[in-house]
The first five atom37 places (N, CA, C, CB, O) and aatype in JSON, in Angstrom:
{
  "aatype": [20, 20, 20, 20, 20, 20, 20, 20, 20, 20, 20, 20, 20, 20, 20, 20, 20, 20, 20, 20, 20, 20, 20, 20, 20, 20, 20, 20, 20, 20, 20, 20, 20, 20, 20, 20, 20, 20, 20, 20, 20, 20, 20, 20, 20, 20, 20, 20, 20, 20, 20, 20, 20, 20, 20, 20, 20, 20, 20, 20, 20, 20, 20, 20, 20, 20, 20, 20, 20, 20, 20, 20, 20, 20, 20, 20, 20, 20, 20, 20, 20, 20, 20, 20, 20, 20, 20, 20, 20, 20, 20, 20, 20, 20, 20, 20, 20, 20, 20, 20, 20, 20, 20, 20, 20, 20, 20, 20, 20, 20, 20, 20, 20, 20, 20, 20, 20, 20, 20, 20, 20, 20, 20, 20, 20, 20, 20, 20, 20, 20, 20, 20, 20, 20, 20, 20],
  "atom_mask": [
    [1, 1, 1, 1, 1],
    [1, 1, 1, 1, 1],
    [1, 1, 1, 1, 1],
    [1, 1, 1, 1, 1],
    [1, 1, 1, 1, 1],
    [1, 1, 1, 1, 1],
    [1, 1, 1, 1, 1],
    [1, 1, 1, 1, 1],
    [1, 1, 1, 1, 1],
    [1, 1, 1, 1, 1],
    [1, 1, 1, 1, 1],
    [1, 1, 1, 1, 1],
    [1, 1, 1, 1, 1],
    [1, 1, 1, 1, 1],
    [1, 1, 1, 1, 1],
    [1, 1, 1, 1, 1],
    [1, 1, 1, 1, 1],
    [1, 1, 1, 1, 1],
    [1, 1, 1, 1, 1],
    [1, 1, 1, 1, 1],
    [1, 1, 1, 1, 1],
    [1, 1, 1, 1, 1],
    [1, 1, 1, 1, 1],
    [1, 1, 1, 1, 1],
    [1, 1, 1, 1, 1],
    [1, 1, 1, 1, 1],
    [1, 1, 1, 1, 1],
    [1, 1, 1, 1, 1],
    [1, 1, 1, 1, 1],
    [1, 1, 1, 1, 1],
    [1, 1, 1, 1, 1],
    [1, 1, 1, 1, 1],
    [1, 1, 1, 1, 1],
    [1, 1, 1, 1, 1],
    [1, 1, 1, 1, 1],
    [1, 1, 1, 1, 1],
    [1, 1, 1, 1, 1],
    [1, 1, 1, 1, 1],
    [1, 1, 1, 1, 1],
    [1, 1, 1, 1, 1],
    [1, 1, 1, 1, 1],
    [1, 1, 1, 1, 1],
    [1, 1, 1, 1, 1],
    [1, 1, 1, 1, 1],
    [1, 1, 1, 1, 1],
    [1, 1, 1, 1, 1],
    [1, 1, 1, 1, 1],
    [1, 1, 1, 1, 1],
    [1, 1, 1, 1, 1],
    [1, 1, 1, 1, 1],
    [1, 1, 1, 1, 1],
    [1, 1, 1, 1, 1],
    [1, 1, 1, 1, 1],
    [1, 1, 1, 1, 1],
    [1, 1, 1, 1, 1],
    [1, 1, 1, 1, 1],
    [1, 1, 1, 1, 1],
    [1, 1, 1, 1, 1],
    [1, 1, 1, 1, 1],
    [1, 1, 1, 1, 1],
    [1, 1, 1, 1, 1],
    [1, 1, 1, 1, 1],
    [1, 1, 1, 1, 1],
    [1, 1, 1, 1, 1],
    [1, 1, 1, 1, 1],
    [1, 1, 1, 1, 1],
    [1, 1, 1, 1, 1],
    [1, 1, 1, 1, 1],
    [1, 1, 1, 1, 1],
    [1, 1, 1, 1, 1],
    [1, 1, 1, 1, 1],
    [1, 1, 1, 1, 1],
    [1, 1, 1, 1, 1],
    [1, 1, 1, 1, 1],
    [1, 1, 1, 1, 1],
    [1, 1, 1, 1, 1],
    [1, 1, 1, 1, 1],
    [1, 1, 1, 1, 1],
    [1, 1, 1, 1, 1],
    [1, 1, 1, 1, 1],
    [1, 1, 1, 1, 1],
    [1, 1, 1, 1, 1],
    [1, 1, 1, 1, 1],
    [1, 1, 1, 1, 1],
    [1, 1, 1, 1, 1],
    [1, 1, 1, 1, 1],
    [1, 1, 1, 1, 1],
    [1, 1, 1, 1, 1],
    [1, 1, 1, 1, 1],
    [1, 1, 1, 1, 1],
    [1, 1, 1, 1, 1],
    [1, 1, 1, 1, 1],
    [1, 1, 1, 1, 1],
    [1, 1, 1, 1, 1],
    [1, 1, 1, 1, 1],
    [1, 1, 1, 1, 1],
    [1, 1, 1, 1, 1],
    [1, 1, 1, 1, 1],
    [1, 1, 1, 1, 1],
    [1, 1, 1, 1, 1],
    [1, 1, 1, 1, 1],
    [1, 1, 1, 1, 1],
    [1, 1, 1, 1, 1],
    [1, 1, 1, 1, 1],
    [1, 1, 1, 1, 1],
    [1, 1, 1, 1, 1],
    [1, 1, 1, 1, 1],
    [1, 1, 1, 1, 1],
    [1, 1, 1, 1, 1],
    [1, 1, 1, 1, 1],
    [1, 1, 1, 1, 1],
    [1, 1, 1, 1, 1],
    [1, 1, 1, 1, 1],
    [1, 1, 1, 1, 1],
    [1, 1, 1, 1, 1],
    [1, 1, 1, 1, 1],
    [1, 1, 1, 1, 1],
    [1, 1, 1, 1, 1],
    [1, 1, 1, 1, 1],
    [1, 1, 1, 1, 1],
    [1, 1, 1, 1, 1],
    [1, 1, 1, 1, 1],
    [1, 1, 1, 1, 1],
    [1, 1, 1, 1, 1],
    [1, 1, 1, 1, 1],
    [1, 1, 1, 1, 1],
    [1, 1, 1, 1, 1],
    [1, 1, 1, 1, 1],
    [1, 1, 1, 1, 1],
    [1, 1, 1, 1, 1],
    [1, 1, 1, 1, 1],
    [1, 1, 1, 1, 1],
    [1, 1, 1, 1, 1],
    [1, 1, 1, 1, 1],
    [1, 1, 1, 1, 1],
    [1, 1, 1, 1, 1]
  ],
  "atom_positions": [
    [[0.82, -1.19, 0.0], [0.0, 0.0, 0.0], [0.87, 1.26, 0.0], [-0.94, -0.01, 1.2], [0.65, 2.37, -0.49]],
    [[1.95, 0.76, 0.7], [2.59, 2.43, 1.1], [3.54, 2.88, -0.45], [4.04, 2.33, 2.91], [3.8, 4.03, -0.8]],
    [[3.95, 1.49, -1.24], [4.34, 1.91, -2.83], [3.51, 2.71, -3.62], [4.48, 0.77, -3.69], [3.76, 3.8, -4.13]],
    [[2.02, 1.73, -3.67], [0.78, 2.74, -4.13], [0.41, 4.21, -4.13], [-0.13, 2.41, -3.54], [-0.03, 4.98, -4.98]],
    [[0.87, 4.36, -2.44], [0.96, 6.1, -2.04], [2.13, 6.76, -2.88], [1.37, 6.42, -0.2], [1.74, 7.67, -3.6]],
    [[3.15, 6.55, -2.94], [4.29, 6.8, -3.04], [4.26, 7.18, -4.35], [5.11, 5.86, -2.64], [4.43, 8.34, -4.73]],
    [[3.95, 5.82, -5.36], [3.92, 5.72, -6.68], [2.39, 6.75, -7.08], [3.92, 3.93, -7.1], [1.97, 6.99, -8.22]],
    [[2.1, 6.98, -6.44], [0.85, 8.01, -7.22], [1.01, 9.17, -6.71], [-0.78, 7.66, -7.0], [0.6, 10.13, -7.36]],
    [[1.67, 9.4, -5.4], [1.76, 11.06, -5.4], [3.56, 11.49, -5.87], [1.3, 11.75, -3.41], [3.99, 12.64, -5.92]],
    [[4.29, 10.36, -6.14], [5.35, 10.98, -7.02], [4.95, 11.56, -8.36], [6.34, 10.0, -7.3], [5.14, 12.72, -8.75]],
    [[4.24, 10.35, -9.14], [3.7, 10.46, -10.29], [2.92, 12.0, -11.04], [2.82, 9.4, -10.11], [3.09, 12.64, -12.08]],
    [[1.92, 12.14, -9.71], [1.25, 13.65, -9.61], [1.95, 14.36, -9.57], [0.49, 14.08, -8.69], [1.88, 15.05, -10.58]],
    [[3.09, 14.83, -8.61], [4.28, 15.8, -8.66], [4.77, 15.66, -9.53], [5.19, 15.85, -7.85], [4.85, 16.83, -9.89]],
    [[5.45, 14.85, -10.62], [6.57, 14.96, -11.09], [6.21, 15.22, -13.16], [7.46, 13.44, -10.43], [6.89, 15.85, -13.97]],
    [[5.04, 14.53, -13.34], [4.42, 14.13, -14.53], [3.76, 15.34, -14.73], [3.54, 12.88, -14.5], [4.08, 16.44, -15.19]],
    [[1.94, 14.46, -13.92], [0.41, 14.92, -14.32], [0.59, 16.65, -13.8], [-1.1, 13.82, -13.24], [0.1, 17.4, -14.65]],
    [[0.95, 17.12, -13.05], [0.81, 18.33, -12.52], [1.02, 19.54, -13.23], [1.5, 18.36, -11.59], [0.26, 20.47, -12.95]],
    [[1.84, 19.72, -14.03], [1.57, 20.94, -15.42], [0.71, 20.64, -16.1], [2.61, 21.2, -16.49], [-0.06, 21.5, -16.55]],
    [[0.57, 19.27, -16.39], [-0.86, 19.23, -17.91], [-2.26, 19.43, -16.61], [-1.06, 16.79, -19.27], [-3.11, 20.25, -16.95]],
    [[-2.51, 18.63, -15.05], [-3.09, 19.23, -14.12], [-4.05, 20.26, -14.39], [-2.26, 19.62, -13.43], [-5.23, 20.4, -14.69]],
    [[-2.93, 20.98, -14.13], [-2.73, 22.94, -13.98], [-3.65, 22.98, -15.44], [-0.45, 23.94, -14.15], [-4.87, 22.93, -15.33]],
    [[-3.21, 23.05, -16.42], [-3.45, 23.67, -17.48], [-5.19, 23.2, -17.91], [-2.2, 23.26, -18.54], [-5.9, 23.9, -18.62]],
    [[-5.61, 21.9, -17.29], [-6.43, 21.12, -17.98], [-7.58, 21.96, -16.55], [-5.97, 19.09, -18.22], [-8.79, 21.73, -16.67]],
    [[-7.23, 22.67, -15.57], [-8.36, 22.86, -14.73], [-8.06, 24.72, -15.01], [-8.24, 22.0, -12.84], [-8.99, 25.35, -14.52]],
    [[-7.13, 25.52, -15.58], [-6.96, 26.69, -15.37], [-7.76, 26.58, -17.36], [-5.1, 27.31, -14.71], [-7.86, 27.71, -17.84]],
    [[-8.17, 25.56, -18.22], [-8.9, 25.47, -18.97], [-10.12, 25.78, -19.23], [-8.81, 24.82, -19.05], [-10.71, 26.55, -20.0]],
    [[-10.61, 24.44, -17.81], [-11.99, 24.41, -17.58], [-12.45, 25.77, -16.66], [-12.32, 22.97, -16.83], [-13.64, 26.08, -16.72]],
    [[-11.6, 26.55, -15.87], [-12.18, 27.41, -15.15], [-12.33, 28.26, -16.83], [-11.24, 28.06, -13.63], [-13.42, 28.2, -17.39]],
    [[-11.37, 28.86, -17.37], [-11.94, 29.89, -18.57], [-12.97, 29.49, -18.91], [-11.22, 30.09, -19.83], [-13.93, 30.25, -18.87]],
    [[-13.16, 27.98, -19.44], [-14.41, 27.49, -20.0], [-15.67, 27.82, -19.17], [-14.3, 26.0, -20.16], [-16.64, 28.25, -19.8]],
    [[-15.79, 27.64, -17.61], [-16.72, 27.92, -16.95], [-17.02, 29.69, -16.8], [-16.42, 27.15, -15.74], [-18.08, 30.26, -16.54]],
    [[-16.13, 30.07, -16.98], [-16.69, 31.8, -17.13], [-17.02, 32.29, -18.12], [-15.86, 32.82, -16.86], [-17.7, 33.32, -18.05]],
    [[-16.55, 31.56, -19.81], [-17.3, 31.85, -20.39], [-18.84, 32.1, -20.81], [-16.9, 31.55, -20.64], [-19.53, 33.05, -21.18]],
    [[-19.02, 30.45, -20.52], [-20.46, 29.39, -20.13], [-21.16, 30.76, -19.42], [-20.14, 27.62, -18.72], [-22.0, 31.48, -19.96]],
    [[-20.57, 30.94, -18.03], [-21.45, 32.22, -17.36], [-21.58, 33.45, -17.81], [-21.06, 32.55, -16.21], [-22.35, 34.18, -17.19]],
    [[-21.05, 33.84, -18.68], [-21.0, 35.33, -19.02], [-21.67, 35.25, -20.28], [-19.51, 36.04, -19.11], [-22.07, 36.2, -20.95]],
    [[-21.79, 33.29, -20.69], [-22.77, 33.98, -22.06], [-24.29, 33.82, -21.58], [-22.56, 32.98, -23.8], [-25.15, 34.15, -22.39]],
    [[-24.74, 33.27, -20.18], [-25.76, 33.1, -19.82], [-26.6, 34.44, -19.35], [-25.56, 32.18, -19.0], [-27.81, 34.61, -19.39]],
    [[-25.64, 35.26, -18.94], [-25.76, 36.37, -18.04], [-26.06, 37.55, -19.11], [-24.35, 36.59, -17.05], [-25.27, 38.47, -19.33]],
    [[-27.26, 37.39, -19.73], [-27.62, 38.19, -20.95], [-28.21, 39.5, -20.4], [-28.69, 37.39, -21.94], [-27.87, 40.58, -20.88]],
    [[-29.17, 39.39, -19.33], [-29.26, 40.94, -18.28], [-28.98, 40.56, -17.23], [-30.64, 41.8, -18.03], [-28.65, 39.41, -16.96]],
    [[-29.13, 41.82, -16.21], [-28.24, 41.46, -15.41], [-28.9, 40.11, -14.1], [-27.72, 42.97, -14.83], [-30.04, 39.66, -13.96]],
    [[-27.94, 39.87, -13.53], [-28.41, 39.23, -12.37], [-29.92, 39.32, -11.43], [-27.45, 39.57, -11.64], [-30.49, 38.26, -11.2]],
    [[-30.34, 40.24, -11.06], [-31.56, 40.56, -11.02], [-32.88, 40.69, -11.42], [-31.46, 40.98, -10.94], [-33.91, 40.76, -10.74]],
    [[-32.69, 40.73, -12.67], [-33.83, 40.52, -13.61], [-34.23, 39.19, -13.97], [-33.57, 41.14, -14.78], [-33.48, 38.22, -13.96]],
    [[-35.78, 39.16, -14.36], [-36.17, 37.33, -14.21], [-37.2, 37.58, -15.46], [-37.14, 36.54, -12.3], [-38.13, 38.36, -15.59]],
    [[-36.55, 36.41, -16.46], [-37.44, 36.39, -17.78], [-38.59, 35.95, -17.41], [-36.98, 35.53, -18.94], [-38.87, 35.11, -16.56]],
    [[-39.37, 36.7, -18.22], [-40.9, 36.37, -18.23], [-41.83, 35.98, -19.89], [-41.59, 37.86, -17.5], [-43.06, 36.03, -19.96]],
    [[-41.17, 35.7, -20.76], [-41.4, 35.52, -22.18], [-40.4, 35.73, -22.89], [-42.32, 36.21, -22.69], [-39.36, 36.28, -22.55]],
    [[-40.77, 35.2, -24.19], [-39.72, 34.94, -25.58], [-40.94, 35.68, -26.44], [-39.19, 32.88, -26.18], [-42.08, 35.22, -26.39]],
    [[-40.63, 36.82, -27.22], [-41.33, 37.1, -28.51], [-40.4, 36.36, -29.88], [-41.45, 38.91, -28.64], [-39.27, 36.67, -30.26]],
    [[-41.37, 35.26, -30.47], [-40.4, 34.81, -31.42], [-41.25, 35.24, -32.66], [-39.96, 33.16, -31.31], [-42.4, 34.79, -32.76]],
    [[-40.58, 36.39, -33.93], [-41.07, 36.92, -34.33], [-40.2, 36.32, -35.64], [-41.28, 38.12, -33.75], [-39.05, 35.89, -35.62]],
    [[-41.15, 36.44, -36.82], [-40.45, 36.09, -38.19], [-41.22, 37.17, -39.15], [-40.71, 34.29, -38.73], [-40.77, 37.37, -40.28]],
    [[-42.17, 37.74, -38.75], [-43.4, 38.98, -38.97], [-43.7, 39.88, -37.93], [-44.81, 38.42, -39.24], [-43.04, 39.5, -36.96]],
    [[-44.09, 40.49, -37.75], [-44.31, 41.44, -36.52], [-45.27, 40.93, -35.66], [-44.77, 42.84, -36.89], [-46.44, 40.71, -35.94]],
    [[-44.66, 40.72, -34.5], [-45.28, 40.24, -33.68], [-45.06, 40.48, -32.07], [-45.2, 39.16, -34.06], [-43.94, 40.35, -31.56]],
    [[-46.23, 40.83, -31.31], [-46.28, 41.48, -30.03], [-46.37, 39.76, -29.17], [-47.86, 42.82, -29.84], [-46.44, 38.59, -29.53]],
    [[-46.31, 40.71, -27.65], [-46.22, 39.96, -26.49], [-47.62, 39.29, -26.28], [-45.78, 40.86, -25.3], [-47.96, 38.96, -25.14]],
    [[-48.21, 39.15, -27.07], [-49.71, 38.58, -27.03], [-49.75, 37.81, -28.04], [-50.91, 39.56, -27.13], [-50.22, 36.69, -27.85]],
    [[-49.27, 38.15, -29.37], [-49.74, 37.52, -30.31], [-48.38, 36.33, -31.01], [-50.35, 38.74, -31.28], [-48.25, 35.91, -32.16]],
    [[-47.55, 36.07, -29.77], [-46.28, 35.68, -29.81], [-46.91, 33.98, -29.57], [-45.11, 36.53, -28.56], [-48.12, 33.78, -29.48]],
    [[-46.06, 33.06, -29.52], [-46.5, 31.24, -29.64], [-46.9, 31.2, -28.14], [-44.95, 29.83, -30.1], [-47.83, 30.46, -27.82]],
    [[-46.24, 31.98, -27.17], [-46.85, 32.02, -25.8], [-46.91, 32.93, -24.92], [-46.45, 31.29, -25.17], [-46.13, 33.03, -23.97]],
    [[-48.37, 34.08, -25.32], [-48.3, 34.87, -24.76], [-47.99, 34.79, -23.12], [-49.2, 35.34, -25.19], [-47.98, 33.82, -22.35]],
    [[-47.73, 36.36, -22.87], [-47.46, 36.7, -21.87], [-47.77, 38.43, -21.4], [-46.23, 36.22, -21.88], [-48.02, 39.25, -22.28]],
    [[-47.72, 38.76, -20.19], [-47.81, 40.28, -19.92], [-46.61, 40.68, -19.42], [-48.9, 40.72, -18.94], [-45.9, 40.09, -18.6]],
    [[-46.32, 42.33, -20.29], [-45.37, 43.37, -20.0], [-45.14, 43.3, -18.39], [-45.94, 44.87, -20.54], [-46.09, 43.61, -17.67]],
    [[-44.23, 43.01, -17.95], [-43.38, 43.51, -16.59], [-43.95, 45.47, -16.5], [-41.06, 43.24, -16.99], [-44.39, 46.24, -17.36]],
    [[-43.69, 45.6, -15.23], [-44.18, 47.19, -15.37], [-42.72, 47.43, -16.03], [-44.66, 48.27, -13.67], [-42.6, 47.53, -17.25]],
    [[-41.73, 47.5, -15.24], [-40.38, 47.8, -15.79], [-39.37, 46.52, -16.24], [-39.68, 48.64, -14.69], [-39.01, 45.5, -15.64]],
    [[-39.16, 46.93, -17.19], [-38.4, 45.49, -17.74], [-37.26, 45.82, -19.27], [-39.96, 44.17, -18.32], [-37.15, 46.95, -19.74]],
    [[-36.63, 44.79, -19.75], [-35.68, 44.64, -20.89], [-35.89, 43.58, -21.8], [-34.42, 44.48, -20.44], [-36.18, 42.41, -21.58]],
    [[-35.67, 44.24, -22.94], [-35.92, 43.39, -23.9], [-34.1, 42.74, -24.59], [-37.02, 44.38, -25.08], [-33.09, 43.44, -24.53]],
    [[-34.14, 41.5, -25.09], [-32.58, 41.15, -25.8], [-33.47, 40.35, -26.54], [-31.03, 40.35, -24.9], [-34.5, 39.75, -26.21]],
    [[-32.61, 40.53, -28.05], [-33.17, 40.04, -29.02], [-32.19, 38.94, -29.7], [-33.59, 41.14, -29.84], [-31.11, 39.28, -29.2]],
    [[-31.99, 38.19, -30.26], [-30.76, 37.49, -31.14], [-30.39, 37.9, -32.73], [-31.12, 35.92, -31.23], [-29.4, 37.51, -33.35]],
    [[-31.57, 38.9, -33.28], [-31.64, 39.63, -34.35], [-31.51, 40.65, -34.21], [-32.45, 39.58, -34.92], [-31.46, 40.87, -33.0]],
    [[-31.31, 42.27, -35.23], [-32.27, 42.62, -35.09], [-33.45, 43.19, -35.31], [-32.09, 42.72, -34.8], [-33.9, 42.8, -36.38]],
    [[-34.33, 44.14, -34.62], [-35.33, 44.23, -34.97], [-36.07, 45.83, -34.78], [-35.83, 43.15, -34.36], [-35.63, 46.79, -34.15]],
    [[-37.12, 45.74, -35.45], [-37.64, 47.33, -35.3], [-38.98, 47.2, -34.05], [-38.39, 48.04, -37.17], [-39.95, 46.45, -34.12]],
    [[-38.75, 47.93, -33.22], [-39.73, 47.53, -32.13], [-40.55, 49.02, -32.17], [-38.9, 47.04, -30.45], [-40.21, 50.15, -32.53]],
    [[-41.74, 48.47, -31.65], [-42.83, 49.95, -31.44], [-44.25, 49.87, -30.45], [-43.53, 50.39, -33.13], [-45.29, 49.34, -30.85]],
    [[-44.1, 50.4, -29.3], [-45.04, 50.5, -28.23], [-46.43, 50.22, -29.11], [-44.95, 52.05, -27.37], [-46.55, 50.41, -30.32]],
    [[-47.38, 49.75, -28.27], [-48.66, 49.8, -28.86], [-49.79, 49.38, -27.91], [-48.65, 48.96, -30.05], [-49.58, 48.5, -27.08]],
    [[-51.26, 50.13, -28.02], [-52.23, 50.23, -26.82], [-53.34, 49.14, -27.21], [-52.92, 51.86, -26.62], [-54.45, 49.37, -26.74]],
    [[-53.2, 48.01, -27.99], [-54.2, 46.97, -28.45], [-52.93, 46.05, -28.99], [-55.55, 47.52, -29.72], [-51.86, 46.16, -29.58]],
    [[-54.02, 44.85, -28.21], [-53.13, 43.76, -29.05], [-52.68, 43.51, -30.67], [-53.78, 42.65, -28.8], [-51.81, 42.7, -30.98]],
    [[-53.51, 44.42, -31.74], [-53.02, 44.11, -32.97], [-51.83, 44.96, -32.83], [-53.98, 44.36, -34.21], [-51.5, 45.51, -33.89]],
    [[-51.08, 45.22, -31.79], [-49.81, 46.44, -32.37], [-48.94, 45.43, -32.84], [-48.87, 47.63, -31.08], [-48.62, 44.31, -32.44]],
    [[-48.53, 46.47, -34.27], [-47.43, 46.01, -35.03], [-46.22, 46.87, -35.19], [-47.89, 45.73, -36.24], [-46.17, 48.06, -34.88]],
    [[-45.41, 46.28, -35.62], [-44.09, 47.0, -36.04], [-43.71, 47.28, -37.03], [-43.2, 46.58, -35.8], [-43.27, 46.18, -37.39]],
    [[-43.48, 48.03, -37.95], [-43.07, 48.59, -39.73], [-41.55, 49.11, -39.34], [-44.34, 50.3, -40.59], [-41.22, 49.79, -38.36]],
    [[-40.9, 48.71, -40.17], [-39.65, 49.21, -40.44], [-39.39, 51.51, -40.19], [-39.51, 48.47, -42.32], [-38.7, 52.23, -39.47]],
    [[-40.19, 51.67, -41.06], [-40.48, 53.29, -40.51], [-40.53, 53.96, -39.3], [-41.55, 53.66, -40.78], [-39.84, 54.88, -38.85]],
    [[-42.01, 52.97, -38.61], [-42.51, 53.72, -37.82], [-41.39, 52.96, -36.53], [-44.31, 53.67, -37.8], [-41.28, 53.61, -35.49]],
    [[-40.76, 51.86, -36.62], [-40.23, 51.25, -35.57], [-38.58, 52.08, -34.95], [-40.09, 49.63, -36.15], [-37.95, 52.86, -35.66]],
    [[-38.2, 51.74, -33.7], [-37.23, 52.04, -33.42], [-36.04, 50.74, -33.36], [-37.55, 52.75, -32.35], [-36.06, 49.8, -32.57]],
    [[-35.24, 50.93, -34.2], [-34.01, 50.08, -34.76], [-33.25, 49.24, -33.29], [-32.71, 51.36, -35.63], [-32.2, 49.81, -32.97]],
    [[-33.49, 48.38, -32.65], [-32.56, 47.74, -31.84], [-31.99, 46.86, -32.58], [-33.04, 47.17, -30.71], [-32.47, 45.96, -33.27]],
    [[-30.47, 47.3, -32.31], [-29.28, 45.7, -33.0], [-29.13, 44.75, -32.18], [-27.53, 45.93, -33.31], [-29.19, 44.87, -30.96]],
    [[-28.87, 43.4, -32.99], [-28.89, 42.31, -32.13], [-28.27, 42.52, -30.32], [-27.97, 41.26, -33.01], [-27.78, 43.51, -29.78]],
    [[-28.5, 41.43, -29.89], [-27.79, 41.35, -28.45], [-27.83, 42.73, -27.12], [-26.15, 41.15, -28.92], [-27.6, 42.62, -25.92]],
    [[-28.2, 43.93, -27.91], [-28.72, 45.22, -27.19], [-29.94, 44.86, -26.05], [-29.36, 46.3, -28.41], [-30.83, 44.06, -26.35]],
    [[-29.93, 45.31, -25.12], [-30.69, 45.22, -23.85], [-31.38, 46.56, -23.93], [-29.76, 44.99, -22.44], [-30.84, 47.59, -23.54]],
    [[-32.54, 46.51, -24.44], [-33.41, 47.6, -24.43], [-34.68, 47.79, -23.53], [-33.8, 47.65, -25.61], [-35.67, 47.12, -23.8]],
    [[-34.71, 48.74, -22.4], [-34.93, 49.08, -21.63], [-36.48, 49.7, -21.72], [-33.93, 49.65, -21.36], [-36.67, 50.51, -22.63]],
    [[-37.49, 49.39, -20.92], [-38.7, 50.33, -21.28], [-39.7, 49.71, -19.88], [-39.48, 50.01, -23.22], [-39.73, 48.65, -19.25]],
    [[-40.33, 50.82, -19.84], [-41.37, 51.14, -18.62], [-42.88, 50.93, -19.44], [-41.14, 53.02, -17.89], [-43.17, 51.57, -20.45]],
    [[-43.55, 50.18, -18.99], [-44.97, 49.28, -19.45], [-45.91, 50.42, -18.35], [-45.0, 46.99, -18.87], [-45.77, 50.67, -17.16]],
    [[-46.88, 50.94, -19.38], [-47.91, 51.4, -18.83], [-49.19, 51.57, -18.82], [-47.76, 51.98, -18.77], [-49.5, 52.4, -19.67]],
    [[-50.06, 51.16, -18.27], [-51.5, 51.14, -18.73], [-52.03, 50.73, -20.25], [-51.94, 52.47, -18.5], [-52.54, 49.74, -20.78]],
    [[-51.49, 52.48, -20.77], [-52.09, 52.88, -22.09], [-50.71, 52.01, -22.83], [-52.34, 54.91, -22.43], [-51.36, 51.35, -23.64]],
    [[-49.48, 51.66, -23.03], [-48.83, 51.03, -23.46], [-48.46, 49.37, -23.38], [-48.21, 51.7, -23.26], [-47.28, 49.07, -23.59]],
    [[-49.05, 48.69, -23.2], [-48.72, 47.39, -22.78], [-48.47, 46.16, -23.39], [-49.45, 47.14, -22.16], [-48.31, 45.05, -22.88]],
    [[-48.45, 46.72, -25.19], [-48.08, 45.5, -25.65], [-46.84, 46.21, -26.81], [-49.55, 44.5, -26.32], [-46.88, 47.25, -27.47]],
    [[-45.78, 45.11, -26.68], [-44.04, 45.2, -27.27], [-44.14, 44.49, -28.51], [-42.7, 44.34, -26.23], [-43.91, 43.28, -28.48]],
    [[-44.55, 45.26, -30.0], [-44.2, 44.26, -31.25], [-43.05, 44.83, -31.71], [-45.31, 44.13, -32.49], [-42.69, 46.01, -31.61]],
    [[-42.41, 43.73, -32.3], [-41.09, 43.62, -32.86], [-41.51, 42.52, -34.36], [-39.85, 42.86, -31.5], [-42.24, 41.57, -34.66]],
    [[-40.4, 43.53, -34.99], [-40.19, 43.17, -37.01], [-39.01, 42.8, -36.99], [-40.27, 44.55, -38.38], [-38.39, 43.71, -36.45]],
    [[-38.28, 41.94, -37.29], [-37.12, 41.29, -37.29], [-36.83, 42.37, -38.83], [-37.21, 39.31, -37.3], [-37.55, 42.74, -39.76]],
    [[-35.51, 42.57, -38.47], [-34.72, 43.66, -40.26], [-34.48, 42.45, -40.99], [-32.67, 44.83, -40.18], [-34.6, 42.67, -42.2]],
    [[-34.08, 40.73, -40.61], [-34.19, 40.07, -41.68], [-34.47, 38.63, -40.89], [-32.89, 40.23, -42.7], [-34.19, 38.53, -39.7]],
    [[-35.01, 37.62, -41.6], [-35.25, 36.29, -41.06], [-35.77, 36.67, -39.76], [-33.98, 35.31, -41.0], [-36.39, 37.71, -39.51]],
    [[-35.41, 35.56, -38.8], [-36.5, 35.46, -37.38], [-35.53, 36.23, -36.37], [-36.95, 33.54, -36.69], [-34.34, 36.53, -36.5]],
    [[-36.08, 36.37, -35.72], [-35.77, 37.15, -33.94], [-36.26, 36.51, -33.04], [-36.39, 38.6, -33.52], [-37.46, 36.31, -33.25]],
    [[-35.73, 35.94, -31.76], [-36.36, 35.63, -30.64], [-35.63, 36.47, -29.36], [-36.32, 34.05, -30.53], [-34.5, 36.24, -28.94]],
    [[-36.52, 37.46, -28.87], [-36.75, 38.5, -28.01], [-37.09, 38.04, -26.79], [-37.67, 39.35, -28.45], [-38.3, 37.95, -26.59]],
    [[-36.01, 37.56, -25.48], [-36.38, 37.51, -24.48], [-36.85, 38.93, -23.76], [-35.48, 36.84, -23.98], [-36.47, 40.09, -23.93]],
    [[-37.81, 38.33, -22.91], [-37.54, 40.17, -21.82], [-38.11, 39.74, -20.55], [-38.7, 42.0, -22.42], [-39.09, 39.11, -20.18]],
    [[-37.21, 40.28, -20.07], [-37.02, 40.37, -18.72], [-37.72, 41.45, -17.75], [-35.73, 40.49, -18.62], [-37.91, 42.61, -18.11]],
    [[-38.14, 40.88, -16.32], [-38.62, 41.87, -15.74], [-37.29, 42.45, -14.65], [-40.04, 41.37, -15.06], [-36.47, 41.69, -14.13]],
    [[-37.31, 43.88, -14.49], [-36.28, 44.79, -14.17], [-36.8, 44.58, -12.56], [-36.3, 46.47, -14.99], [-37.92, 44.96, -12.25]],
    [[-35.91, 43.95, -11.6], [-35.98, 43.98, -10.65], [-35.21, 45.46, -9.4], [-35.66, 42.72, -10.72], [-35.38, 45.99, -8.3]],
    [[-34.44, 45.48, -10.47], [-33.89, 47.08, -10.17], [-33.55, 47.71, -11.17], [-32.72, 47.26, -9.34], [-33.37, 47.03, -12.18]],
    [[-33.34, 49.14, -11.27], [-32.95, 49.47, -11.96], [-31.33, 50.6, -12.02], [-34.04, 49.69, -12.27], [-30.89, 51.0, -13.1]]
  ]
}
């Protein structure tokens, strides 16, 4: 037994211990990446819907609606032309919309008379998480 000890913590010192090092100072980069690509808003904020849009399409008329956070953020993976609206048919037109580029965290206060978020993807599909703003 006491060779066994011997023969495996020489082995660790003398061999495995740089490739070790390198194979866990790897996986830690790997693990902060992993977190920093998860960490799309911030820590505080808690998704409450996906607008997945390929046409203009609001927080109602999305595959599973949902309701506007009072204060909250939108991140898109496209992007897209977004535009407040006081009835569920609100849509979005390239004109009348305001231009968010992909991966942008766009910020907006839900109110009464405003409560539904359509978004026009500028090309192919968009899927628009948003988050409710737990602080701001």
């Amino acid at each position: 037994m006491e060779f066994l000890k011997t023969s495996l913590f020489s082995h660790l010192s003398t061999e495995s211990l740089p490739t070790m090092t390198r194979t866990f100072c790897a996986v830690l980069v790997l693990a902060f990446l992993w977190a920093s690509r998860l960490a799309d808003a911030s820590s505080a904020d808690v998704w409450v819907g996906t607008i997945v849009a390929t046409t203009t399409t609001n927080n109602q008329t999305t595959a599973v609606p949902f309701v506007l956070p009072r204060a909250g953020a939108m991140q898109c993976d496209g992007a897209v032309y977004v535009v407040w609206g006081s009835s569920s048919g609100a849509t979005a037109t390239a004109p009348a919309g305001e231009r968010v580029e992909a991966n942008a965290l766009f910020d907006f206060d839900a109110t009464p008379t405003y409560r539904f978020l359509a978004v026009l993807p500028v090309s192919g599909t968009a899927n628009c998480k948003v988050f409710e703003r737990k602080t701001k």
